[in-house]
Every structure is written in structure tokens, then in C-alpha cells.
C-alpha positions in Angstrom: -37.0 -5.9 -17.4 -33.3 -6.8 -16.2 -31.5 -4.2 -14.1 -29.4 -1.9 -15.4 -25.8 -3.1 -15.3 -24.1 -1.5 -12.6 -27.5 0.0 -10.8 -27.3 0.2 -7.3 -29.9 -1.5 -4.7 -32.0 0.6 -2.6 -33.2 -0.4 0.5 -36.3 1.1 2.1 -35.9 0.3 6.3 -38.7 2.9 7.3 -37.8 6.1 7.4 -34.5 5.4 6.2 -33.2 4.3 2.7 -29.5 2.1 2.1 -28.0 1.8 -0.9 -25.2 -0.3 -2.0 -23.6 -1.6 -5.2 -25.2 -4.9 -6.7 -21.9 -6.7 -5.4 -23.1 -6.3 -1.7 -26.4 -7.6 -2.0 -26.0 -10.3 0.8 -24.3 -7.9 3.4 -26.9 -5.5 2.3 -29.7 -8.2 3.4 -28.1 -8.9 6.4 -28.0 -5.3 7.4 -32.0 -4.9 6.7 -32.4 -8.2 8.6 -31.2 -6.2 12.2 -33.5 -3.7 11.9 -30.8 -1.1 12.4 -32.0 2.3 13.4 -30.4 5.9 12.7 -27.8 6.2 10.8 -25.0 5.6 13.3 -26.8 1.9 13.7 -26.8 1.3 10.1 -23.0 1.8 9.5 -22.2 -0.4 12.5 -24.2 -3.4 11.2 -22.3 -2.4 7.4 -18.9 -2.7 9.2 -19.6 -5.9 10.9 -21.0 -7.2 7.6 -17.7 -5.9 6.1 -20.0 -3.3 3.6 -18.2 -0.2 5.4 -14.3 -1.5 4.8 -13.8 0.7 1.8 -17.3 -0.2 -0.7 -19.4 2.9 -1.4 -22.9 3.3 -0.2 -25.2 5.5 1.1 -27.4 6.1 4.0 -30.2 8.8 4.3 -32.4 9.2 7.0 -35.6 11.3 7.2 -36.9 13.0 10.8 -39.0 15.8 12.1 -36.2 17.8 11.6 -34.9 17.3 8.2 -31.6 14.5 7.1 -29.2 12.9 7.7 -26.9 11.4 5.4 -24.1 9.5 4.7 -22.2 8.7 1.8 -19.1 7.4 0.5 -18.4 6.6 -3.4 -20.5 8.1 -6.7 -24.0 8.8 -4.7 -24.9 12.4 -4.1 -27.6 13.9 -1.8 -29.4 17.4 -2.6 -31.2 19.1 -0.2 -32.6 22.7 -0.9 -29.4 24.8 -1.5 -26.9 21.7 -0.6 -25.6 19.1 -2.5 -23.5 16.4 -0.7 -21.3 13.6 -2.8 -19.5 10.9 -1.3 -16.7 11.0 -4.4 -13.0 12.1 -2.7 -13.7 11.3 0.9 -11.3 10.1 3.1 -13.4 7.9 5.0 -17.3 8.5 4.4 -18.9 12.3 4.1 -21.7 12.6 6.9 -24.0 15.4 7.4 -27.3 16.6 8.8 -29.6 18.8 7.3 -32.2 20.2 9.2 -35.0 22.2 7.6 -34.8 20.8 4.1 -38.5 20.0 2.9 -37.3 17.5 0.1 -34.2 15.6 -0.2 -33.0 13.8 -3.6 -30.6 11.0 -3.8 -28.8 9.7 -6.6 -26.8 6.4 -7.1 -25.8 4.9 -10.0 -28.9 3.6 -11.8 -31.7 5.5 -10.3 -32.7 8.8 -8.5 -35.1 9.2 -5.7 -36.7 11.9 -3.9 -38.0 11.9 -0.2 -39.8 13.8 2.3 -39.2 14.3 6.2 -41.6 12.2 8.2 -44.4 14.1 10.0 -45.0 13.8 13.7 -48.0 12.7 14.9 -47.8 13.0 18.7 -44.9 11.0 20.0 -44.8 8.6 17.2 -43.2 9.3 13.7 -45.3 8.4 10.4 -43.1 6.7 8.1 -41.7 8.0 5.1 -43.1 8.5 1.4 -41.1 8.1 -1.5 -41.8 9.8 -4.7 -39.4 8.4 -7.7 -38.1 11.3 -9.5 -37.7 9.1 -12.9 -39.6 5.5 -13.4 -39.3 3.5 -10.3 -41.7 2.3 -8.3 -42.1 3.9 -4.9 -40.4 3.0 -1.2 -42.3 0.7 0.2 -42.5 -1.2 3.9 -39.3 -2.5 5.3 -37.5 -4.3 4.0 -38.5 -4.3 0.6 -35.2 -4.0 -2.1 -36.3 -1.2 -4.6 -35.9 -1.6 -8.0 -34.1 1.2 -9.9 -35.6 2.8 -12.7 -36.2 0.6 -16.0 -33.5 0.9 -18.6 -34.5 2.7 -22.3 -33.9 -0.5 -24.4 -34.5 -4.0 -24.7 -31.9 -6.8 -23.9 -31.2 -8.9 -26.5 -32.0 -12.4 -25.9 -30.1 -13.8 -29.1 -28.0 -16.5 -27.6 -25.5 -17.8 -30.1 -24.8 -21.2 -28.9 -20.7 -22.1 -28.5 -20.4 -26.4 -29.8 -18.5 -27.8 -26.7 -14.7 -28.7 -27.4 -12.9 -31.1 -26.4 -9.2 -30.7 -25.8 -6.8 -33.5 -24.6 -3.3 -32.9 -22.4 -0.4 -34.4 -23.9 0.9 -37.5 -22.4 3.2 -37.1 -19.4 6.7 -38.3 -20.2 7.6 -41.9 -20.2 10.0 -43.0 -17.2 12.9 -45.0 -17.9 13.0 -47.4 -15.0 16.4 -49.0 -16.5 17.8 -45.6 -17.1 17.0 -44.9 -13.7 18.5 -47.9 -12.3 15.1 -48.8 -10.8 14.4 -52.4 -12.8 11.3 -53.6 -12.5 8.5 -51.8 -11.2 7.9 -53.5 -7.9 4.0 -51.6 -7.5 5.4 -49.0 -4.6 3.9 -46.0 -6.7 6.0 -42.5 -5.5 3.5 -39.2 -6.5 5.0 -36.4 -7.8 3.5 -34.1 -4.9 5.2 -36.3 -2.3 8.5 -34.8 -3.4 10.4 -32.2 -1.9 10.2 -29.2 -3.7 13.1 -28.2 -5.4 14.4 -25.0 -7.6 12.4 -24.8 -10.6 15.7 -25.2 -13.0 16.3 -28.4 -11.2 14.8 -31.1 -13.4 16.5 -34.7 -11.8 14.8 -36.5 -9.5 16.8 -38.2 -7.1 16.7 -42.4 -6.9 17.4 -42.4 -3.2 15.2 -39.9 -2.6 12.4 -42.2 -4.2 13.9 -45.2 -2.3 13.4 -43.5 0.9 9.3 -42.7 -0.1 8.8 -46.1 -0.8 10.2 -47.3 2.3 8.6 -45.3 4.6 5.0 -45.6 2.3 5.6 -49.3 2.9 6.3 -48.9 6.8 3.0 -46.4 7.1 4.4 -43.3 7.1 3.5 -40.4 5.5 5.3 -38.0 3.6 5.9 -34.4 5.6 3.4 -31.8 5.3 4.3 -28.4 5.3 2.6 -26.3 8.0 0.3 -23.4 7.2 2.2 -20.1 8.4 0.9 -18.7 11.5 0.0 -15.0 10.4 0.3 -12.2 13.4 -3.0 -11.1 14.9 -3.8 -7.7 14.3 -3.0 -4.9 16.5 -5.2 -3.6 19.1 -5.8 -0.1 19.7 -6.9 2.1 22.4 -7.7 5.3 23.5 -6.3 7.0 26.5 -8.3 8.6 28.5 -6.4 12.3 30.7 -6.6 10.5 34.1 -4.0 7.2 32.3 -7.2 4.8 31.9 -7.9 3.6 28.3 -10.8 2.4 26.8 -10.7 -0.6 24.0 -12.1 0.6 21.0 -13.8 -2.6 20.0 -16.7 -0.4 20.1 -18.1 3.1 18.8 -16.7 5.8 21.7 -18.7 8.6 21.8 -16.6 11.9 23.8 -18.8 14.8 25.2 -19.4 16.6 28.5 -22.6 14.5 28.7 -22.9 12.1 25.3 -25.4 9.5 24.8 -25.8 6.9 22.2 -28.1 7.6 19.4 -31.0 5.2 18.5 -30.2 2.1 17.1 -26.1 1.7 17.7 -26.0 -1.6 19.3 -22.4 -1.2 20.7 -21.0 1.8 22.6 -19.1 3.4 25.1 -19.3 6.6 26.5 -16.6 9.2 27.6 -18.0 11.6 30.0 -14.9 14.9 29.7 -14.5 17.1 32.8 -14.3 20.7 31.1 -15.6 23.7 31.0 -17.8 25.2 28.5 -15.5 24.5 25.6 -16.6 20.8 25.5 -19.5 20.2 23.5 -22.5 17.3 24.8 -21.8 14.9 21.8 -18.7 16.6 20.9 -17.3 13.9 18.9 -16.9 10.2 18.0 -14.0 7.6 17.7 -14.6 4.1 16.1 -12.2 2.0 13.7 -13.3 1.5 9.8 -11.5 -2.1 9.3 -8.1 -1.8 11.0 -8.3 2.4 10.6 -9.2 4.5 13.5 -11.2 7.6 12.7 -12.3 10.8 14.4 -15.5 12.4 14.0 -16.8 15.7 14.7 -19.9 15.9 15.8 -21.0 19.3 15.4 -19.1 20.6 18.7 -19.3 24.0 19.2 -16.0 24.6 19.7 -14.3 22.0 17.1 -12.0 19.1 17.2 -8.2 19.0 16.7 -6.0 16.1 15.9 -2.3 16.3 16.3 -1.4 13.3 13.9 2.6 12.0 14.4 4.8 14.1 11.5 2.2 16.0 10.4 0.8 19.8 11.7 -2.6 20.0 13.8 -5.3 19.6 11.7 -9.5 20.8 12.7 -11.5 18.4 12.0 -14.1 19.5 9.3 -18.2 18.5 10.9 -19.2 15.1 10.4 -16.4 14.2 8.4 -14.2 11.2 9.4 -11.2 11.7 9.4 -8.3 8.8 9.7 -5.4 8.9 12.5 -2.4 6.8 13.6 -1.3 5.5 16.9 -0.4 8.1 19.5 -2.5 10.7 17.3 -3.2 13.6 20.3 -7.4 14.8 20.4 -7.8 18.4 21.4 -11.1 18.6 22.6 -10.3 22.1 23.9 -9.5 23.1 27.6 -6.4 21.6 27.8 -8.4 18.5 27.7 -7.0 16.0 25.3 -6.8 12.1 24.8 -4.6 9.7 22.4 -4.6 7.2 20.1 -2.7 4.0 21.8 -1.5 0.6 20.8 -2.9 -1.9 23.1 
């Protein structure tokens, strides 16, 4: 049966499930071809495919513990008394959910439920699917579920279209005596070799076409215009209290003592000097395309941004949020850094 127009591709990668519109298949592949792990791995291998740069999708991930999710665009998550939708976030939504027996995500298309994985010693068992309505179950990475089969038949009537055939009407004739050109003496002049000119401007100029010929005939060519040189994007940076400044061509993760989770392939690490109101992984800082975004990550204390023109704003948990150059985070303390152009 054909897919539903529209339906969503779900990707089972162990004990986590992707899904992305139809129209990211490829970059979708690619991102089950990695083998990324966690969640944080999966959205860095969909920015660098270019999946994360504004397209919806949705990333669940089952543990021990419970989920974690994110989403961004029509796909909601519901989890015991939670439900989480990616519809009206800034950025992407991104939560964990620990102690929820049985997760359910929908997408366009389809709707799947999933259990946490159960640990057996110091290895995980992978994940079981059950499909709430007909579709087949997750399988082993990285096999592209199907979403659930439509109601109806397609029509295969094909009402065939007779080919037409249309003909362009005949370029203008060119007066070579009007012109004062006489004879043609074979030195053909294209159109495109012209100058351009203002679109009311319909003469063409005889010593312009004098002066093509001569310089065909001599082995010249006519001038070509030269691309235009577009300014590379801006870099940006984040300053660190003691003046240093760390690119962020990377995922930063701040904390009193952060570490990278499983499966982020690029990294750095901001150890803070603070006292207790610094969290371990207290929050992250990465760029979605050309936009950087803060991340809470659960801190104890929170995360404030002082954006340029705008009041202080807490950051809400797991949220991204998007910032500006010289945007102050208030980690607390009196420890802050900044957003800098590089």
C-alpha cells in the first residue's frame, strides 16, 4: 500500500526512534548511517546534515530511567500525566522523563508506543515497540518504519495526456541594409555577447557589433561578468570570566564539573569556579544554523540570559532558547559569561 501523503518516517536506531518529514529522507539516512547515540548525538549529526536548521522532527530515547525527548514541529510525546508537543517552540522542546512506564509518540501519519529498556547487568536490552494503530513493530537498526496503512485504496486510473507540440514564433528578421551592415560577411555576433542594457532600450548599437566581430576575429572573448563574492558568515564566541573565549564551532557544555553525554561526537567543556549555586551539567551552548542557543540543563539553581534591549529572562529546563551577540549568562554567583563576535 503507498504511504500516506504527508506521513512521517520513523527511524528505529536501538533504543532510540527519529522521525522526520518524507522531505528529509536522505539526511535522515545519513543520520542512521553514524550510529549516533543519545539524544544530544542525534541532533548534532541532524545539524550537520542540515535536518535541525528549522525542519521538524523528533527524537525519543528510552533508558533505565524513563525518556528523553525532543521535538520540534506537529509531533507530540505522552508519557503518564505529560504530554510534550513540539508546535510553538522557539528552537526545539527537550525534556526528560524519568519514571514513565510507557511513552507514546505521534507524528503525522502514524502513532507509536514504547517501553523503557530493562537492564540486564551492565548492558541495556534494546527496546520493544508496540504500534498503537496498524504498523508493523520497531525493529533492529536501522530499519525505516512504515507508518500505519491508509483506510482506502489509491486509484490507479491514469488518464493518459496526448503529447503537444507547440512551436516559438520566428525571431525577428534583421535588416542588414537598414542597419548599414551590407552583406553578411559570416562574423556571427550572439545576442548574449552584448552588454546588457535597460530593458526599454531596444537599439542595438552597429559599432558596438563592429567591435564583437573584431575582437571574435582577433581571438578574444567577450567579458564575463564575475560572480559576486558573498561575505563569510560571522563567527561567534563565547567569553569565558577570566577574558579567554572558546569558538563555538562545537556543542559547549558549562557546569562545575560537566561531561559529554554518549554519543556527541564534538564538544567542549567549561569547567565554572563557584560555589554551590553552579550546577554539574548546568547548561549547554551550541548554534542551530547561524543562531546561538542556551540550554538549561536541569541546574538546580537556573539559567539567566540578559539578551541586548530586552529584560533578563530564566531560562525554562531543556528548552532552547535563542540569543544575540554580547547576550550576558548568569550562571549564578556572580559567575557569568557572554556571547561574542569572533
Amino acid at each position: 500500500m503507498p504511504d500516506a501523503p504527508g506521513a512521517w518516517l520513523v527511524y528505529d536506531l536501538g533504543s532510540l526512534v527519529l522521525a522526520v518529514p518524507p522531505e528529509f529522507r536522505a539526511a535522515a539516512d545519513a543520520v542512521a548511517a553514524v550510529s549516533a547515540t543519545g539524544v544530544a548525538g542525534v541532533l548534532a549529526a541532524l545539524h550537520s546534515s542540515g535536518v535541525a536548521d528549522g525542519a521538524p522532527f523528533a527524537v525519543l530515547d528510552t533508558t533505565a530511567d524513563g525518556f528523553h525527548v525532543a521535538l520540534r514541529g506537529p509531533a507530540t510525546v505522552s508519557a503518564g500525566a505529560d504530554t510534550l508537543t513540539g508546535l510553538g517552540a522557539e528552537s526545539w522542546l527537550e525534556r526528560v522523563l524519568p519514571g514513565a512506564s510507557v511513552a507514546r509518540l505521534t507524528v503525522p501519519g502514524g502513532e507509536w508506543t514504547f517501553t523503557p529498556v530493562v537492564a540486564a547487568g551492565p548492558v541495556a536490552a534494546p527496546v520493544v515497540a508496540h504500534p498503537v494503530v496498524a504498523a508493523p513493530a520497531v525493529v533492529a537498526p536501522p530499519t525505516l518504519l512504515t507508518p500505519p496503512a491508509p483506510l482506502f485504496e489509491e486509484s490507479t486510473d491514469i488518464t493518459e495526456i496526448p503529447d503537444l507540440e507547440f512551436s516559438a514564433p520566428p525571431p525577428p528578421a534583421l535588416d542588414a541594409d537598414a542597419a548599414g551592415l551590407g552583406e553578411h560577411d559570416g562574423g556571427t555576433v550572439l545576442v548574449g555577447d552584448l552588454p546588457a542594457r535597460p530593458a526599454d532600450d531596444q537599439t542595438v548599437v552597429v559599432d558596438e557589433i563592429a567591435r564583437l566581430r573584431a575582437g571574435r576575429s582577433a581571438g578574444i572573448a567577450p567579458p564575463v561578468a564575475a560572480a559576486p563574492v558573498l561575505p563569510p558568515a560571522p563567527k561567534v564566541s563565547l567569553e569565558l570570566p577570566d577574558g579567554s573565549r572558546e569558538p563555538l564551532d562545537a556543542v559547549v557544555l558549562v557546569g562545575r564539573a560537566p561531561s559529554a553525554p554518549a554519543g556527541v561526537l564534538r564538544s567542549r567543556l567549561v569547567r565554572l569556579e563557584g560555589d554551590g549555586d553552579i550546577s554539574r551539567n548546568h547548561a549547554r551552548v551550541s548554534l542551530d544554523g547561524d543562531t546561538v542557543v542556551v540550554t538549561d540543563l536541569g541546574s538546580r539553581n537556573g539559567t539567566i540570559v540578559r539578551i541586548p534591549g530586552r529584560a533578563p529572562q530564566k531560562l525554562r529546563e531543556g528548552e532552547p532558547t535563542p540569543v544575540l551577540v554580547d547576550t550576558v549568562i548568569d550562571f549564578g554567583g556572580g559567575v557569568e559569561l557572554s556571547i561574542r563576535e569572533s
